[in-house]
N, C-alpha and C positions, 0 to 999 in steps of 0.2 A: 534691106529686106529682113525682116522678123519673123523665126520660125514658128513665135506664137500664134501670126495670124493663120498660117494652117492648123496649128492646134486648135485654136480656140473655132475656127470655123467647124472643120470635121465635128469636133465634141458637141458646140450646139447645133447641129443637124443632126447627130446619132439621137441624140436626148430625144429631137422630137419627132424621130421617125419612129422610134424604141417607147415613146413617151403614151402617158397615156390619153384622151382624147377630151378631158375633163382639165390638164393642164398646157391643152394648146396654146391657151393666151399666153401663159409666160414663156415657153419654148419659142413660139413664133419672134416673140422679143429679142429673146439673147439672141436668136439668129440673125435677124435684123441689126442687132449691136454687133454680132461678130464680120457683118458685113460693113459696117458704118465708120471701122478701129479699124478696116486694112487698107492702107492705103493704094494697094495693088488691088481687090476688087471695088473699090472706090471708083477708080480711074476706070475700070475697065465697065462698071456702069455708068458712069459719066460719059463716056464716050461713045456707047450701047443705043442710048437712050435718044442721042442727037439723032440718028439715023432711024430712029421705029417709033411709030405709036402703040402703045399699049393699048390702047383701046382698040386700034385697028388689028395687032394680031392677035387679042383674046378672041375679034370678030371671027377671023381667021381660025382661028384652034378650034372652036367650037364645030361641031360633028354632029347633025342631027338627024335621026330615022326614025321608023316607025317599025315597029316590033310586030310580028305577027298575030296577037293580040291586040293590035291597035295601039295600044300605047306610044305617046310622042318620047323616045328617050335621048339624051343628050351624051356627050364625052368629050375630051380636049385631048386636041392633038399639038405636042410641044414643037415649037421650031427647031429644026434639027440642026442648026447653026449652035455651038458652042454660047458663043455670048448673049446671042439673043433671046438663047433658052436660061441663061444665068439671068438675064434682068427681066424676062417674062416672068422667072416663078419671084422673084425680088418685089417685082411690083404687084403683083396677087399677096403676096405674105405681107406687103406694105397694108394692102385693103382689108384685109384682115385682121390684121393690128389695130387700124384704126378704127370699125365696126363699120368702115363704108360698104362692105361686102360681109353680110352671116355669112359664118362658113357653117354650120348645118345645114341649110339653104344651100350655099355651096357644094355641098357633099352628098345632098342629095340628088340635086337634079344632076352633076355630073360624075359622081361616083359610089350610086345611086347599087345599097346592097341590102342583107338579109336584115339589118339593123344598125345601128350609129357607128359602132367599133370597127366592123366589118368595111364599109364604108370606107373610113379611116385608115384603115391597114392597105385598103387599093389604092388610095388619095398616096400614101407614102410609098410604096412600090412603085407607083408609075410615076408618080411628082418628083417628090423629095430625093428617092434613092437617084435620079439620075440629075435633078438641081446639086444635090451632093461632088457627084463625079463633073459637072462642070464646073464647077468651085473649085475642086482642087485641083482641076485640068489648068483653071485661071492662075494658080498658086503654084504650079509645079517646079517653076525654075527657084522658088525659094529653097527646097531640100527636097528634090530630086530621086534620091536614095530610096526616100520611106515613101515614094510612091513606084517605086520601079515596079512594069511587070515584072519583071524577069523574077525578081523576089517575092512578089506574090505567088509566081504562077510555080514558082519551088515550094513557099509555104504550104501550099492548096495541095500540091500532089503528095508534101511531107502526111498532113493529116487526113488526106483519103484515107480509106482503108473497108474494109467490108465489113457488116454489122457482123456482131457476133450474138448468139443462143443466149440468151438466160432466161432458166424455169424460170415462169410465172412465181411459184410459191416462193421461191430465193429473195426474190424481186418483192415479194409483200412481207419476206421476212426482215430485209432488209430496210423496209419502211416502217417495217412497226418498231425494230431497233430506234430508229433512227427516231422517230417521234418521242418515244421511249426516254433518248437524251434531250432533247428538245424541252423536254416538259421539266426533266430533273435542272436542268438548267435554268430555267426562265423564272424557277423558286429561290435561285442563289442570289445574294447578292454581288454579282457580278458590274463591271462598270459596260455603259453602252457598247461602247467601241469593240470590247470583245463578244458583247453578245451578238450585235450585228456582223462580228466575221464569222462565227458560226453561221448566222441564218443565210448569208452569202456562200459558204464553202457548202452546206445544207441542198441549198438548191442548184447550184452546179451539180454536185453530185447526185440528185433525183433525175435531173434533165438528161444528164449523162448516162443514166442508168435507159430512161427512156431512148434515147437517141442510139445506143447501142454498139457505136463508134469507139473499139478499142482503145485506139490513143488517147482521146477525148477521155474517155471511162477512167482510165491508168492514172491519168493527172489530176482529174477532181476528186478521185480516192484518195491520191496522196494527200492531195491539199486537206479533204475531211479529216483524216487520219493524224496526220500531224498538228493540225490545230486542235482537236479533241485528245492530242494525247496528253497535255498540260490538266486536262480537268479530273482527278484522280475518282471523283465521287460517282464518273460516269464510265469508268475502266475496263467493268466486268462486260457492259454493253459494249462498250467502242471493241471490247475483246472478239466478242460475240460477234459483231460488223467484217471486221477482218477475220475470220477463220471463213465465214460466208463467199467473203471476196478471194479467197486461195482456194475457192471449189471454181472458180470461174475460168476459163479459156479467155485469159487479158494475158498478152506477152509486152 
């Protein structure tokens, strides 16, 4: 067993759950690839597949009522069987792949929202996210460890913690700093690599701000802070950032 095939499965499912809905075609792919290169969900769709029709349980999954406005509307309901729900969403992202099934067409008659993305975002919470967790329910005995509850459910309660205050104004001071370096930098000649880790430590550290999560807050600071502490021409700013963030209630 190869602990890459849980790598590389997990990684392209994050992609395309995370992904945007203009690059479904190639996410669907590697997913597909990353199911086609393990030889453990191989077998275990090969084996899946002997015993069910797909056709007969999409017949099955499908959910339809009518809305008190009249509207006919549809949904899918996954089979709650581990494998069956592994090779049900396998062979839908199969049809998909291949254009036998639009998925906007798809997406709209069964997950069917305010607009395309929206749509998209229920398609991956109620599909994907739990096609995911049977993937690597299939894959668990390869390394065991990095799926343990046990160590999850320490992680999760490591970074609970309760939002904490920050003024509004701190919060748009801190944004206008930050832009502030953004712009001085993006005039330097810089090589990619380092501009793209600021714009990545950048928006951690905005979302962070939004999110309001202590711990979370603490670590994408660092991270800003330390990687803007090399650019000397943005100094007075990055100075200006940090005396902001020592008025703030972060332990």
């Amino acid at each position: 067993m190869n602990t890459n095939e849980l790598a590389f499965f997990t990684s392209s499912v994050n992609r395309l759950i995370e992904g945007q809905l203009i690059l479904v075609d190639k996410h669907v792919a590697t997913v597909l690839k990353s199911v086609a290169t393990s030889p453990i969900l191989c077998r275990t769709l090969a084996d899946t597949v002997k015993t069910m029709s797909y056709a007969t349980e999409f017949s099955r999954a499908r959910v339809t009522w009518t809305s008190v406005n009249g509207v006919v509307e549809n949904s899918l309901k996954l089979p709650k069987d581990t494998n069956r729900l592994f090779a049900f969403v396998v062979c839908l992202l199969t049809e998909i792949d291949s254009g036998r099934r639009n998925f906007l067409d798809f997406l709209r008659d069964y997950y069917h929202d305010v607009n395309a993305d929206a749509s998209y975002a229920r398609f991956a919470n109620e599909v994907l996210k739990k096609f995911k967790a049977a993937g690597e329910s299939i894959l668990r005995n390869i390394d065991p460890d990095s799926l343990n509850a046990e160590f999850v459910d320490q992680a999760e309660k490591y970074f609970a913690a309760e939002k904490v205050y920050i003024e509004t104004n701190t919060m748009a001071s801190i944004f206008t700093l930050m832009e502030e370096v953004r712009l001085t930098l993006i005039d330097q000649p810089l090589p990619v690599d380092k501009l793209n880790e600021v714009s990545l430590v950048s928006e951690y550290l905005v979302n962070a701000l939004y999110l309001k999560n202590p711990k979370i807050l603490k670590v994408s600071y660092l991270a800003y802070k330390n990687t803007l502490k090399d650019f000397a021409i943005v100094s007075d700013k990055l100075e200006a950032i940090v005396g902001l963030f020592n008025t703030l209630s972060i332990k």
